[in-house]
VOGUDREN-263755 format. One record per residue (C-alpha): x, y, z; residue in three letters. Coordinates in pm, whole numbers, plus 50000, padded with zeros to 5 digits. Each point is the difference from the previous one (the first is absolute). Layout:
N
XYZala ...
# end
This chain:
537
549004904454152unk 499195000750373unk 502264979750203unk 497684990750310unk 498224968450037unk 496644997849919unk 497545004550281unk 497124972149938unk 496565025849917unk 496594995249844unk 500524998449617unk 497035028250008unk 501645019750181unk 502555005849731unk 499305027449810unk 500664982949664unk 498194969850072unk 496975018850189unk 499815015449616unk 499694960049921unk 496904992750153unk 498915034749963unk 496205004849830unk 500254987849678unk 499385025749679unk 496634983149945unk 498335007050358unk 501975035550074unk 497585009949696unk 497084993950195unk 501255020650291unk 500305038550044unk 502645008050134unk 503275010149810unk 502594971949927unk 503675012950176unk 502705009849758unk 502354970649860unk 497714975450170unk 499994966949735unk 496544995949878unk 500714960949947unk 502694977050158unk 498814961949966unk 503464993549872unk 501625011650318unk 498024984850251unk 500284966249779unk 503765002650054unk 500525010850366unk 496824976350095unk 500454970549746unk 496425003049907unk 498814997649690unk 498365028049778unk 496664994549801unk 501854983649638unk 499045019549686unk 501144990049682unk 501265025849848unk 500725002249573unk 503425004049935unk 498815029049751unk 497735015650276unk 500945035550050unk 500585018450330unk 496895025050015unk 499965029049709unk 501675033250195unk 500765023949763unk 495824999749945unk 500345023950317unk 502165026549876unk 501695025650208unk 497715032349921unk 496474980550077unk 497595009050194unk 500234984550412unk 498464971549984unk 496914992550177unk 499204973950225unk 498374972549907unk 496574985850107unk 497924970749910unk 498295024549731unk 502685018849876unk 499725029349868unk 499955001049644unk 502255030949927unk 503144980750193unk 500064979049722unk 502185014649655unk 499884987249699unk 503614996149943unk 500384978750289unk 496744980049940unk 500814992249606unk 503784986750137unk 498914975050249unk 501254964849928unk 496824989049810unk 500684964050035unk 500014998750347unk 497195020649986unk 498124972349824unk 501544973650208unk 499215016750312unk 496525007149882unk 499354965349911unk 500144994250369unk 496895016350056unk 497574977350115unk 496475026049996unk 500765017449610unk 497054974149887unk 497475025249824unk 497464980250027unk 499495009550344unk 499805037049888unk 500025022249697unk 501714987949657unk 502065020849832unk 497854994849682unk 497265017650218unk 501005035450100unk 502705029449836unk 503034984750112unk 502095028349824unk 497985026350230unk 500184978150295unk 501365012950323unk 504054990450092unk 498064993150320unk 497854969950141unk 496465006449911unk 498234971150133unk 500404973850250unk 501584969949806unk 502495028249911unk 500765013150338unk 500184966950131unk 502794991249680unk 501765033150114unk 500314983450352unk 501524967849850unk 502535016649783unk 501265021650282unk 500614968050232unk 501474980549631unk 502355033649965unk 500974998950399unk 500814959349951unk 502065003849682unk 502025033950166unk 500554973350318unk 501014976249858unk 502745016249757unk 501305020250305unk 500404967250162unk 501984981249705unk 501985033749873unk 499665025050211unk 498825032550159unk 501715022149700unk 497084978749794unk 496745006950180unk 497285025049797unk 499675040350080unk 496975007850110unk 499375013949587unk 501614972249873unk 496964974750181unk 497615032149875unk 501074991849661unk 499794958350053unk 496265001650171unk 498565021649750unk 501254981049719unk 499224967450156unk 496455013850061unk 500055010349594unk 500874967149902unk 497074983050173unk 497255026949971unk 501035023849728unk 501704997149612unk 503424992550187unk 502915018749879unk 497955022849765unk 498245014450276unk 502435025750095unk 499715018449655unk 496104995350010unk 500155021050375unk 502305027249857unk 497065028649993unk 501855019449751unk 500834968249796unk 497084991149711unk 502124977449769unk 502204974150019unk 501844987349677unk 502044968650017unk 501894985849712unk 501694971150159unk 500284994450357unk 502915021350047unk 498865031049791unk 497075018250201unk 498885036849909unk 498135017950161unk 497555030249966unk 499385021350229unk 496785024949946unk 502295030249938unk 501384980249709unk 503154995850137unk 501304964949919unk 502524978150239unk 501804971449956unk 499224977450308unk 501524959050132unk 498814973249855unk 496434987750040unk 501164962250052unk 503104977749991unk 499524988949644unk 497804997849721unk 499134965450124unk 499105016450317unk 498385032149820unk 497624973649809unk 498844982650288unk 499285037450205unk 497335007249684unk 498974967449988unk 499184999650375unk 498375035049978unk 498064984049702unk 498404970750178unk 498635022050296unk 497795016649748unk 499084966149798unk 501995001649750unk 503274983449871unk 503395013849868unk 501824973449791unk 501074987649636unk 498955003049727unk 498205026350010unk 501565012350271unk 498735033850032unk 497925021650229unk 497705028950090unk 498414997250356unk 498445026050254unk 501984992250299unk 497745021450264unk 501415034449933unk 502064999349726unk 500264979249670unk 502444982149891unk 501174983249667unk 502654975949948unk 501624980649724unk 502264966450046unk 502984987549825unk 499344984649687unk 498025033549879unk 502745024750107unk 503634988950118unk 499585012350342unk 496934995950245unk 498255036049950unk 497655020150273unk 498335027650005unk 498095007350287unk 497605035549992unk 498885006650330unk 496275019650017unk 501385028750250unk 497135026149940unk 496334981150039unk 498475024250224unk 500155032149728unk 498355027449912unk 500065030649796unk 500295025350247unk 503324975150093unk 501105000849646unk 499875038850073unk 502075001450236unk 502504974649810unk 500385025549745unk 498674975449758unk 496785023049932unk 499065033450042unk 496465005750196unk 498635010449677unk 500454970149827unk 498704976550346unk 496795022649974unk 499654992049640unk 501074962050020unk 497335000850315unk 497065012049758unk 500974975849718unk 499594966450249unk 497065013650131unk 498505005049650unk 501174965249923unk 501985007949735unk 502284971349886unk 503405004550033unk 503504990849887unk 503215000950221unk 503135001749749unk 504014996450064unk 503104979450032unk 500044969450213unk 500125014850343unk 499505034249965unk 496294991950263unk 497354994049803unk 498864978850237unk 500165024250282unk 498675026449797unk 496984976449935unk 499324992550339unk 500305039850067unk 496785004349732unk 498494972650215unk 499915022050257unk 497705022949905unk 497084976449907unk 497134992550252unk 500574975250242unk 496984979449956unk 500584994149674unk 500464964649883unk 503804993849823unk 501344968749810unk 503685003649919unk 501834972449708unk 503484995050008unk 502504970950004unk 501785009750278unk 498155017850285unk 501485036350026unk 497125025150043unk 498964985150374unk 497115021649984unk 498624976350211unk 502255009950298unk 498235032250054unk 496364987750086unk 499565030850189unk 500535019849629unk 498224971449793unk 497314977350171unk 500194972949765unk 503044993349794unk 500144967249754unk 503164990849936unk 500224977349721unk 503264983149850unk 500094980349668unk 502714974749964unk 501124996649655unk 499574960749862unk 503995000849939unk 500715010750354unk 497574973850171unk 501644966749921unk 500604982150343unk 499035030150139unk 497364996450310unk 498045028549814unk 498614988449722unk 499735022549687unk 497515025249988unk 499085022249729unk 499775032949941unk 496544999049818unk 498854977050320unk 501285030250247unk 498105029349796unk 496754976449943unk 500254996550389unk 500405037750043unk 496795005849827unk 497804980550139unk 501355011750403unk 498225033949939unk 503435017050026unk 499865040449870unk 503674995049886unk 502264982849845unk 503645004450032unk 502804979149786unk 503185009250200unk 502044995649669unk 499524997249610unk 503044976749822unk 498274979449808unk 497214977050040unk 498645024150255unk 499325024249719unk 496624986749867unk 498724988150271unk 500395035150172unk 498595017849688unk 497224982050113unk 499695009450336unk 500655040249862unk 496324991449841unk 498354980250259unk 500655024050280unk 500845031850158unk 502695014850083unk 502754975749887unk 503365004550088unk 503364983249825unk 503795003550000unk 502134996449726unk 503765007249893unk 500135026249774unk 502755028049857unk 497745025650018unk 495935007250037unk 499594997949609unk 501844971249987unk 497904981350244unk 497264998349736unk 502364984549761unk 501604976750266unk 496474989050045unk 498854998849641unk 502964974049938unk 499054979650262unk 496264997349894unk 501444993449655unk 502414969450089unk 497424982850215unk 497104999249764unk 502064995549684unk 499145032849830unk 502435013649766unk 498255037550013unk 499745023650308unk 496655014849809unk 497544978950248unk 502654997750318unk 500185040150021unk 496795003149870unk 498904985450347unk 502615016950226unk 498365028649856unk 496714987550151unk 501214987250365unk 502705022350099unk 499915038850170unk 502815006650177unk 503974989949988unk 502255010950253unk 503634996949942unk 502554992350224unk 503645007549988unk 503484998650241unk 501375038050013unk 503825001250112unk 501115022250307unk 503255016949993unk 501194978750325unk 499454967349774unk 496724991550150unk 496874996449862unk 496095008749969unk 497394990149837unk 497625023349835unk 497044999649815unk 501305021449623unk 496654997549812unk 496134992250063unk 498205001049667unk 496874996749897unk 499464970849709unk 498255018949717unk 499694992649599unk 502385016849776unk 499175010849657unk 499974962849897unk 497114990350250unk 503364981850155unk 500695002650415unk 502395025850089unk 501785011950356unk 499025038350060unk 501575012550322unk 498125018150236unk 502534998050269unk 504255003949894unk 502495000950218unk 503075023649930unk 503244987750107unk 502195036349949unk 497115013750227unk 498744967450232unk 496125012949905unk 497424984749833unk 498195022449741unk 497204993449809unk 500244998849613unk 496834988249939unk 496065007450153unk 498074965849990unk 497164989349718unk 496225011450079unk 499994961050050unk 502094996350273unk 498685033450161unk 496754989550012unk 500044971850238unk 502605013750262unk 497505028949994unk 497454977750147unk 502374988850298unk 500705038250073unk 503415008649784unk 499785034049815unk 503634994449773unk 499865035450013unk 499875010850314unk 502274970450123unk 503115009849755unk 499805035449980unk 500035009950370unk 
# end
């Protein structure tokens, strides 16, 4: 210790307490110019103690944790520095998902410009696609807010604890976009709904979350909430946006969230809160992109081409997920443009109607079973009522996203009515599609005989495709198209699968077993296919 008196200076010109009154963390971010080494970022504290002023007081939980650094491990990438509008790729998903989600919410609740009825509702637009970015002024403006809320709350708990507790630079990345979640997105289920390579998200409890990521690959990822309690009131809150509720007894859902669907089920029907969310990751599709995904060979796009514009009806079979849907929006693809379209469905999933540029005019209807409507702000609406409305809006096709059960008449219908008509429905296998479908017809008319139910499959359905998962040797995953048949009788008069298209796994080529009926020649004669010419070449 030195020995020699004091001499009386300027407390700034001490090097430790210039460092004191130095630029505080918050404004040295809006300035260029590189912070020097070892310099604090905050000392409130300090200056309270040599000055015997007082620090802004912030109450601070006894169970509030300093701020989350092993998110920012030691191999990351530099970190980027941080704007207003921050870019989106400085954010992880590791860090984002470990946050302190109840300060998030607390912190949010401070917002005083997250009222959407100023701007867009979240029961208005496809949340699940929706940029991690502000995309219109009432959300740049709540961007602005949560930066200066993050920059008060970092101030203040430097002041009461300490520099060694202000934020990183990531860690108030991580804190502003979930903030900005929480009042304009689906909160803490956002992050798994931005993943690109993400397309389901399986939750069976709050703790227990699954993913799927396109590949097939599945990870186990942190919990979605803090509790069931808190898991509940997440779906519940999503459920509201879109008019509809989430509670006992029935407690059970199935709601288009804007980009994905989800379906949940509460306590009381399973032991756990269950989630499944399926997130719609391929709308803009076509064949020539199912080419190049290895899922069909140009052959089969030229064929599948011919058969939509012949308005053939068709039949999309597989397991649940194996893209049906996407494969059905694909065959949408090749259809003229100005032709009028009315899809069914319970859940929206097709979003045809996003590409007006590929269909003019797109109606989207969506029945609400009576059982499902209750308190519900959309009241039940039928199936019959959707197809009677589909005929009389001059539309050239009817599509029924999925058969499962009360669907099935009602789309046999539509098979009759119009042209073209286009369905999914999980299957084992092309030939067992029929079947599938014949059982349906069966339980919801009463009919203890298939005679009449395949009798008119027979009548109102040309083409099946099947759909199936093929495994890769590096565990991964693809999806492929094994069979397109051709519905024609067997010796019984009865509806049978013939395949004009297999796919060989030994060989990864499709060959083709069978050549189609005069029948189904004829009319993709007319729209310039020669079968012929097409396969043998």
């Amino acid at each position: 210790m030195n020995d020699q008196p004091d001499t009386e200076i300027e407390i700034t010109t001490r090097p430790f307490f210039g460092d004191m009154l130095a630029p505080s963390a918050a404004s040295s971010r809006m300035s260029t110019a590189a912070p020097e080494p070892g310099r604090a970022r905050e000392n409130h504290h300090l200056l309270a103690a040599v000055t015997g002023s007082r620090p802004p007081l912030h109450i601070v939980d006894d169970e509030e944790a300093p701020p989350i650094e092993s998110i920012e491990d030691a191999e990351a990438e530099p970190l980027r520095p941080r704007s207003r509008r921050r870019g989106t790729d400085a954010i992880r998903p590791a860090g984002y998902l470990q946050v302190d989600w109840s300060l998030v919410k607390r912190l949010t609740k401070e917002l005083t410009i997250a009222d959407e009825s100023s701007g867009r509702s979240r029961g208005s637009f496809d949340v699940a696609t929706a940029s991690a970015e502000p995309e219109n002024e009432l959300e740049e403006r709540t961007m602005v807010e949560i930066h200066r809320i993050i920059d008060r709350h970092t101030t203040r708990t430097v002041g009461e604890r300490g520099a060694d507790f202000d934020w990183t630079e990531l860690t108030r990345s991580h804190y502003a976009q979930a903030m900005f979640d929480q009042a304009h997105r689906f909160g803490r289920l956002q992050q798994y709904l931005r993943e690109e390579e993400v397309e389901d998200v399986s939750v069976v409890g709050f703790a227990n979350v699954v993913v799927t990521k396109t590949t097939g690959i599945r990870e186990k990822r942190s919990p979605i909430a803090e509790n069931d309690k808190d898991l509940e009131d997440l779906i519940s809150e999503i459920a509201s946006y879109r008019g509809r509720t989430f509670a006992k007894p029935s407690g059970h859902l199935d709601l288009d969230i804007g980009g994905a669907r989800l379906s949940a089920t509460g306590v009381g029907i399973t032991s756990v809160t269950n989630a499944t969310i399926r997130k719609h990751n391929l709308v803009d599709i076509t064949l020539e992109d199912m080419v190049k995904h290895r899922t069909i060979s140009p052959k089969i796009a030229r064929f599948l081409a011919a058969v939509s514009r012949a308005n053939m009806c068709v039949f999309v079979a597989g397991f649940p997920g194996a893209g049906k849907t996407t494969m059905l929006r694909a065959l949408m693809s090749t259809i003229r443009p100005e032709e009028k379209i009315v899809t069914i469905e319970t859940e929206r999933e097709l979003y045809l109607n996003k590409l007006p540029e590929r269909h003019w005019q797109v109606q989207d209807l969506q029945y609400v079973p009576s059982q499902a409507a209750g308190a519900d702000s959309v009241a039940g609406f039928s199936l019959q009522q959707c197809l009677d409305i589909a005929l009389r809006s001059s539309a050239e096709r009817i599509l029924f996203a999925e058969i499962r059960g009360a669907e099935g008449p009602i789309a046999l219908k539509a098979m009759q009515a119009g042209k073209g008509s286009m369905s999914t429905i999980h299957a084992r296998s092309a030939d067992d599609a029929i079947h599938r479908f014949a059982d349906v017809l069966m339980s919801e008319l009463g009919l203890s005989d298939d005679t009449v139910p395949l009798r008119q499959i027979m009548r109102s359905i040309d083409i099946i495709l099947y759909i199936d998962f093929i495994d890769n040797p590096d565990g991964t995953r693809r999806r492929v198209i094994t069979e397109v048949t051709e519905v024609r009788p067997n010796d019984l008069g009865q509806p049978m699968a013939k395949a004009l298209f297999k796919y060989d796994l030994d060989r990864d080529i499709w060959s083709n077993p069978e050549e189609p009926t005069p029948q189904l020649e004829a009319p993709l004669r007319r729209v310039g296919y020669d079968w012929e010419k097409e396969t043998r070449a």
